[in-house]
N, C-alpha and C positions, 0 to 999 in steps of 0.2 A: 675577878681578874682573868682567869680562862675563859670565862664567858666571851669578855670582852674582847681577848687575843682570839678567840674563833671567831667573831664576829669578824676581825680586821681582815685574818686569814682570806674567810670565804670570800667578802669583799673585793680584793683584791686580785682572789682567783677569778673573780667573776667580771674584772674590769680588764685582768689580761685575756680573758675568753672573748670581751666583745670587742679587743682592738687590736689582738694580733692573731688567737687561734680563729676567730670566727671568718676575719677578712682572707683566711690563708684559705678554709673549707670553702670559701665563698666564690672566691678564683678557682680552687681549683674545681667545682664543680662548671662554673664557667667554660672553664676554657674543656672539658670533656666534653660538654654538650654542645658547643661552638662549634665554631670553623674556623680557619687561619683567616688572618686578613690580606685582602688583593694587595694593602701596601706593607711593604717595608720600611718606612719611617714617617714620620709627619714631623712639616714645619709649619711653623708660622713667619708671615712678615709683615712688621708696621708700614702700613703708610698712610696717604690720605687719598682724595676724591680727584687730583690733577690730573689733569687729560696726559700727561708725560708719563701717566705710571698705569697709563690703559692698555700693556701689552700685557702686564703680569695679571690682570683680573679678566683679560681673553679666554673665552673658552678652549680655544685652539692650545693655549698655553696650558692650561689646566688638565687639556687630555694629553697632550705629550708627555706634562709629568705624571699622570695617570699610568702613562704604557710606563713609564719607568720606576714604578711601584714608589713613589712619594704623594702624599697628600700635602698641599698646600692650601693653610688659610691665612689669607688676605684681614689684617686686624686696622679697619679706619677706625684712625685715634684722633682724627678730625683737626688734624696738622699740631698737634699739642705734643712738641719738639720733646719738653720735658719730660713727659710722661714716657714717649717712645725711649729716650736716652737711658732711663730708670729701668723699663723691661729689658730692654739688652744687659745690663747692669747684673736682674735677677735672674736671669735667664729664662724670662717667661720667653721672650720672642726671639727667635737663631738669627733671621734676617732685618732690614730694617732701610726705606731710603731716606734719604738726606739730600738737602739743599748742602753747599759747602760751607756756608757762613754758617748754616742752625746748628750740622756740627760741630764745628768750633766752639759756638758760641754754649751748647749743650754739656761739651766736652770742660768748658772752661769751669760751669755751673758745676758740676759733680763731682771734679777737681782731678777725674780721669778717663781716658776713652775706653768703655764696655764693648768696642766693635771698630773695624778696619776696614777698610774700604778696599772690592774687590772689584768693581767694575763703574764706568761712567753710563750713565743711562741715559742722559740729554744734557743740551743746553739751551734755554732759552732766547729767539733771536728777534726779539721785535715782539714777542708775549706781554713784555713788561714794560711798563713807559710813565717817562713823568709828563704830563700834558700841564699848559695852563693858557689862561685867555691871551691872546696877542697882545692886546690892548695894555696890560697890568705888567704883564711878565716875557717880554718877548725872545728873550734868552737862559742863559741861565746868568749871565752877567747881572741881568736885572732882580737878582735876588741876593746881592752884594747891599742889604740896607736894613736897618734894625725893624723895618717893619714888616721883611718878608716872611714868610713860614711855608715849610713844606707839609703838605697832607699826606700823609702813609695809615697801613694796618701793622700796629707792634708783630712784629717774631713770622714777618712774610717776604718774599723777593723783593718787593716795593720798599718796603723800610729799606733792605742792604743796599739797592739802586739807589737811594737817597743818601745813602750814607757812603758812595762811592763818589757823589756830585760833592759832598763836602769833603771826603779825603782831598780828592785829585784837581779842585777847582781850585781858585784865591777869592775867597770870601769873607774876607777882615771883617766885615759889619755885620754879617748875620747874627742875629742872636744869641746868646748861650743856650735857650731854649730856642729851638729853631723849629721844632716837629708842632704838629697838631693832630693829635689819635684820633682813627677810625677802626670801624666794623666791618673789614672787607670792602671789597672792590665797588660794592654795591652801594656801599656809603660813602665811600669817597667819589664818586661819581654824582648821588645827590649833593654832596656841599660842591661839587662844580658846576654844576647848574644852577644851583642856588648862589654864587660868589657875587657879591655886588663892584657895580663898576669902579675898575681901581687898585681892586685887592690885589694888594701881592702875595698874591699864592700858590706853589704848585699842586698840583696830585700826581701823587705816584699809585696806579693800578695797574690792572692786567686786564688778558681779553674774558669775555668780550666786550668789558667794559672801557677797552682803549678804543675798540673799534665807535661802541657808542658819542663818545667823548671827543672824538676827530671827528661826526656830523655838523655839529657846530661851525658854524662860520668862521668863528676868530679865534679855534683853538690852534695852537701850533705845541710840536714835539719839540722839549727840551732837549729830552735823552731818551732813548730807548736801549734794549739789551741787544740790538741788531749793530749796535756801535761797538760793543765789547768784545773781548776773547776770553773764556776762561776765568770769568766771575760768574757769572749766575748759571753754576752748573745742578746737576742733580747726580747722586752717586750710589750704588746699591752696597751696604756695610755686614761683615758679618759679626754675629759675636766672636770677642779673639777665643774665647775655652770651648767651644763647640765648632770652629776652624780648627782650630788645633787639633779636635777629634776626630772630623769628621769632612775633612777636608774633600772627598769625593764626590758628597753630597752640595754641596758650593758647588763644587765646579758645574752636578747636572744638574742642579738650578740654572747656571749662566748658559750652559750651550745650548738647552732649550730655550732661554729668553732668546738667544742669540738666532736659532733658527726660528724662531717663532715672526720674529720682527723680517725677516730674512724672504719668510714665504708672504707674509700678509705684503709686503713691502714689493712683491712682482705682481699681485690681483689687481685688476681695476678697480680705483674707489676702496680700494682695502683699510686704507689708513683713515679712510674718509669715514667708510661704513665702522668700523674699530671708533672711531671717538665718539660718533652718535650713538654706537648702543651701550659703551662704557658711558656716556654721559649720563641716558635713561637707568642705568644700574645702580648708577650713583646717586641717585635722586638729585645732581645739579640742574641748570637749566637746560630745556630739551633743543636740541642743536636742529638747522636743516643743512641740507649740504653745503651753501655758502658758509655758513657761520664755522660749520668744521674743518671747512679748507684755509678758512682763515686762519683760525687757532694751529691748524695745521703748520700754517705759513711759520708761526711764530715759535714751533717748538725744532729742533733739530737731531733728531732721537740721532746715539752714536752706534754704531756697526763696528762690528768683529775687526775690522783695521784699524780704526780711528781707537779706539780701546789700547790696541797695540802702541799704536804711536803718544797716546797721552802717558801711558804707565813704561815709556822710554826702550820698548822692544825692538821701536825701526832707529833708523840712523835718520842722521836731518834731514838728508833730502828727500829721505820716503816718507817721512812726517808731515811734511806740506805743508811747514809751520804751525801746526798743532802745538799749543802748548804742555809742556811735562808736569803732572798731575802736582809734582812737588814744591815747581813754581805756583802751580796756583793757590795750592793752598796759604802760599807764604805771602803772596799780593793778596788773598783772603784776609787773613788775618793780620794783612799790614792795615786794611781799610778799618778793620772791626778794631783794634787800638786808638789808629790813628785820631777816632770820631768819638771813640769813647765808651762802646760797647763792650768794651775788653780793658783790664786793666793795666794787663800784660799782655805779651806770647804766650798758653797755657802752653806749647809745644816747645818751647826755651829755643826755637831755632830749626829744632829737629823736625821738620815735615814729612821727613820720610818714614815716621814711625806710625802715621796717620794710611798709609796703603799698605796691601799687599801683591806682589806682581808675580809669585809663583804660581798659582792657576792660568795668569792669561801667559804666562812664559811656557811652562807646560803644553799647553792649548797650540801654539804657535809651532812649539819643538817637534807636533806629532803632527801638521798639519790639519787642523780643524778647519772645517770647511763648514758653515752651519747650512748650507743645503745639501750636504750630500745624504745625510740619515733620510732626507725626504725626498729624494731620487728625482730632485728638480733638474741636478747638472751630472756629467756624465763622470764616475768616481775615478778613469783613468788620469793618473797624475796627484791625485790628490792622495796619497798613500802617507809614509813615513818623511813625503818631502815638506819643507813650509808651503803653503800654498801663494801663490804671486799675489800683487794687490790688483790685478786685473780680476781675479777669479772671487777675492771676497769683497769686492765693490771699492768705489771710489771712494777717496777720502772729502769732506766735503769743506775745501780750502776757503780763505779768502781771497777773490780776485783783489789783485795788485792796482793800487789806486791812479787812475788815469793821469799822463801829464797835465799842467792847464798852463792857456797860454795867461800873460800880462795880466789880460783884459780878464778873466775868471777869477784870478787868483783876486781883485780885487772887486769882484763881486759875489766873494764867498760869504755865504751867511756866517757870522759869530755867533761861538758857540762858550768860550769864557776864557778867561787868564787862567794856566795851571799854577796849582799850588808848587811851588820851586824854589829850593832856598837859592837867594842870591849867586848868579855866578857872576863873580866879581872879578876886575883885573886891577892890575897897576896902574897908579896913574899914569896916563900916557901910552899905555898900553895896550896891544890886542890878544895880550899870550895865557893861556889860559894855565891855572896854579893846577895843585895838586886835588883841592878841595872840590875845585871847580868841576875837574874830570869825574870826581865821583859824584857828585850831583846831576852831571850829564849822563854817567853810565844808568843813573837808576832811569832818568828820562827816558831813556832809550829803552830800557827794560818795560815801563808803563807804557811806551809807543806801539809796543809791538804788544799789549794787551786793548790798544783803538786803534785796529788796524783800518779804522773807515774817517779817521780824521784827518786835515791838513794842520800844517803846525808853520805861524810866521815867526820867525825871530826875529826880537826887536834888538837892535843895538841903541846903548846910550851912551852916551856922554855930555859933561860937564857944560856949559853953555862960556864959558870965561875963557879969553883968550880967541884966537881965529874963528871965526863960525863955520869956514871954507872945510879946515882942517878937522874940526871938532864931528864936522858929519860926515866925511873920511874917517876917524877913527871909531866910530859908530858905526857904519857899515863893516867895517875890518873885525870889531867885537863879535856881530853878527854871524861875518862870514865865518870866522874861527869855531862858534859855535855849532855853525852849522855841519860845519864839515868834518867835525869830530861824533856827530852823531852818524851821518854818512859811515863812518869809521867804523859804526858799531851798529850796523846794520840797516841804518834806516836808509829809506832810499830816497835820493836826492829830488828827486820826483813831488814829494809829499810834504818836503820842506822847503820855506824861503828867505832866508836872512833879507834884512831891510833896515834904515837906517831911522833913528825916531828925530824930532826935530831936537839938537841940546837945549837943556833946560836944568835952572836949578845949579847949585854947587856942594851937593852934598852928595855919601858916598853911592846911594840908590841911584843916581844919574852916569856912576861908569860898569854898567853890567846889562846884563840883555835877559828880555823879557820873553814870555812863551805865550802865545797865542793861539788859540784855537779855531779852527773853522773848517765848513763845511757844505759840501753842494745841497741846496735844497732837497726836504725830505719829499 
């Protein structure tokens, strides 16, 4: 029995020797024979290989935070959303970018958000598109039939563009199963060449596989992300318990990305030479300079203002109609329900618990100027005041869509019927109910996230009784509609009430219909 108890004894002396005395002699002989390290803290951030997220794997970025005694590594998880959501979670990785929808949808999956959103990083404007053959599919109306299907890659911009054409369209007949899974951009591009005559199909991909995909004779653009505001964004997240700590360290992650983009963004060919040699880093396909101007074309990296005006620092008019990061997420996630990716709101409402806007508030309070640490611009004025929006660059608006006359308006390419419950009136009527206005106001709220569409308004009415009359009180439904969205911002410009011929005697023949269209791409 003592045998045995000194047996256990030494054992155990000998197991805390080699796991806690030995690792403690181990460091400290370490660090005597060392030297300190040049940095003061190390992060890591998840992302993947996106040309959008080639400022943060810049050398130029890397030595800046260099001089600021942080090490940063870049961890490609090869766009495998879940996995990133999970390390924020454990706290392998502090940082992390996001599309707005993976969030959500990542968020929804783990049943809570591990990380906050501190800055917008881009939005894609023409990157992303659904194409299909003229011939099969020449709108998007034409995928209103149980034999259409869209081509997408699961848990990518393409998939949520797809599933934006189904929120916001009217497509009664499409399928229950509507999708057809692909392998990247690369494979949805072979089944488009491959599509035999007829097929109703679209593809939804990205460059440079849109550019390839427009070669083609009789491909035409369904939808691209050059039509949207404030859907396919990308967003930089921190973790919330290491924000909370270390809130200093965020912020000089952001003002370097911020001057980083700042300086490459005044060099000739800066952003050009930037995606070509982040493309060769990345081992994706090797770019020449057409091809990265393109890509260029299609991405809209966001600046130190537009930052300010999404996370609601400036007042409307210095906004420039940027949308507030809280609407976006809430038309995010109205799309990702509405389609069925979501079963609910994981956020019950609350979007604003999804950002944080005390760093870029901060930022703003003391004057941040991201080129003055690199003595680009001259630092007189840029002190303790906010700095003007002439000084930290233009906000990069949408022009306001041109009159048209008659003759345009009715040689607008269709683009499809939106999805819109009934705005219905009294018989006999052109006055719009209670129900009706709030179906107009959300209208008007999705109008001003397509700020490159025209929108016709149909009036209906009943076919029984006067015909004279009946298309008088069908242009009056129209016009009332019309000019209740006028009321709420839209501009009179962009919309056309019009009167439909009366048909039919049921109640879908006294309410007005929404149409969409658009000037050739």
């Amino acid at each position: 029995m003592a045998a045995v108890i000194w047996i256990v004894i030494i054992a155990a002396l000998a197991v805390a020797f080699k796991f806690l005395a030995y690792p403690y002699v181990r460091r400290q002989l370490e660090s005597s024979t060392g030297s300190e390290s040049q940095y003061r803290s190390e992060l890591s951030l998840a992302a993947d290989s996106f040309s959008g997220y080639c400022i943060f794997r810049s050398e130029p970025f890397k030595k800046q935070l260099k001089a600021r005694g942080i090490k940063l590594t870049i961890v490609n998880d090869q766009a495998d959303y879940e996995a990133r959501a999970k390390a924020l979670l454990k706290g392998d990785t502090q940082m992390a970018v996001f599309s707005l929808d993976s969030l959500i949808k990542t968020g929804a999956m783990l049943g809570e958000f591990p990380a906050t959103i501190v800055m917008a990083i881009d939005e894609t404007k023409g990157a992303d598109a659904i194409i299909a053959h003229k011939g099969a599919v020449a709108s998007i109306e034409d995928l209103n039939s149980p034999d259409a299907r869209i081509v997408f890659t699961p848990n990518s911009p393409s998939e949520f563009l797809s599933r934006i054409v189904l929120a916001h369209f009217s497509l009664p007949n499409l399928p229950e199963k509507w999708w057809v899974h692909a392998d990247g951009a690369a494979d949805v591009y072979k089944m488009f060449k491959a599509a035999k005559p007829g097929e109703k199909k679209a593809y939804a991909l990205w460059e440079p596989y849109v550019s390839k995909a427009l070669e083609e004779q009789d491909a035409v653009v369904l939808l691209d992300s050059s039509r949207l505001k404030g859907y396919v964004v990308d967003v930089l997240v921190a973790q919330r318990e290491f924000l909370s700590k270390h809130p200093e360290q965020v912020r000089e992650v952001m003002e370097t990305y911020f001057r980083t983009a700042f300086a490459v963004g005044r060099q000739k060919d800066g952003l050009v030479n930037l995606v070509r040699d982040d493309a060769a880093e990345t081992g994706a396909e090797r770019l020449d300079a057409k091809l990265a101007e393109k890509i260029i074309q299609g991405i809209q990296w966001k600046n130190t203002l537009e930052n300010y005006a999404h996370f609601g620092l400036l007042s409307g008019k210095e906004a420039a109609g940027l949308r507030h990061l809280e609407d976006m997420i809430t038309n995010v996630t109205d799309v990702l329900v509405k389609t069925g990716a979501l079963a609910r709101d994981p956020l019950a409402g609350k979007a604003n618990v999804l950002f944080y806007d005390k760093i870029l508030r901060e930022m703003r309070a003391q004057g941040f100027h991201p080129g003055k640490a690199l003595n680009i611009l001259d630092n007189a004025g840029l002190g303790a005041d906010v700095a003007s929006a002439a000084d930290l660059g233009p906000i990069q608006a949408e022009k306001e869509l041109p009159k048209l006359s008659d003759k345009q308006w009715d040689s607008l390419a269709a683009v499809g019927t939106l999805n819109v419950k009934p705005i219905s009136f009294a018989r006999g009527t052109a006055r719009l109910n209670v129900n009706s206005r709030r179906e107009l106001d959300q209208l008007a709220e999705h109008l001003r996230s397509w700020p490159t569409y025209y929108l016709i308004v149909v009036g209906h009415a009943r076919a029984e009784g006067d015909a004279a009359a009946n298309v008088e009180l069908a242009a009056k439904r129209a016009e009332a509609a019309a000019e209740y969205l006028a009321s709420r911002g839209i501009g009179e410009g962009r919309v056309k009430p019009k009167a439909a011929t009366p048909s039919g005697s049921e109640g879908e023949f006294q309410s007005v219909s929404f149409l969409v269209g658009q000037l050739p791409y």
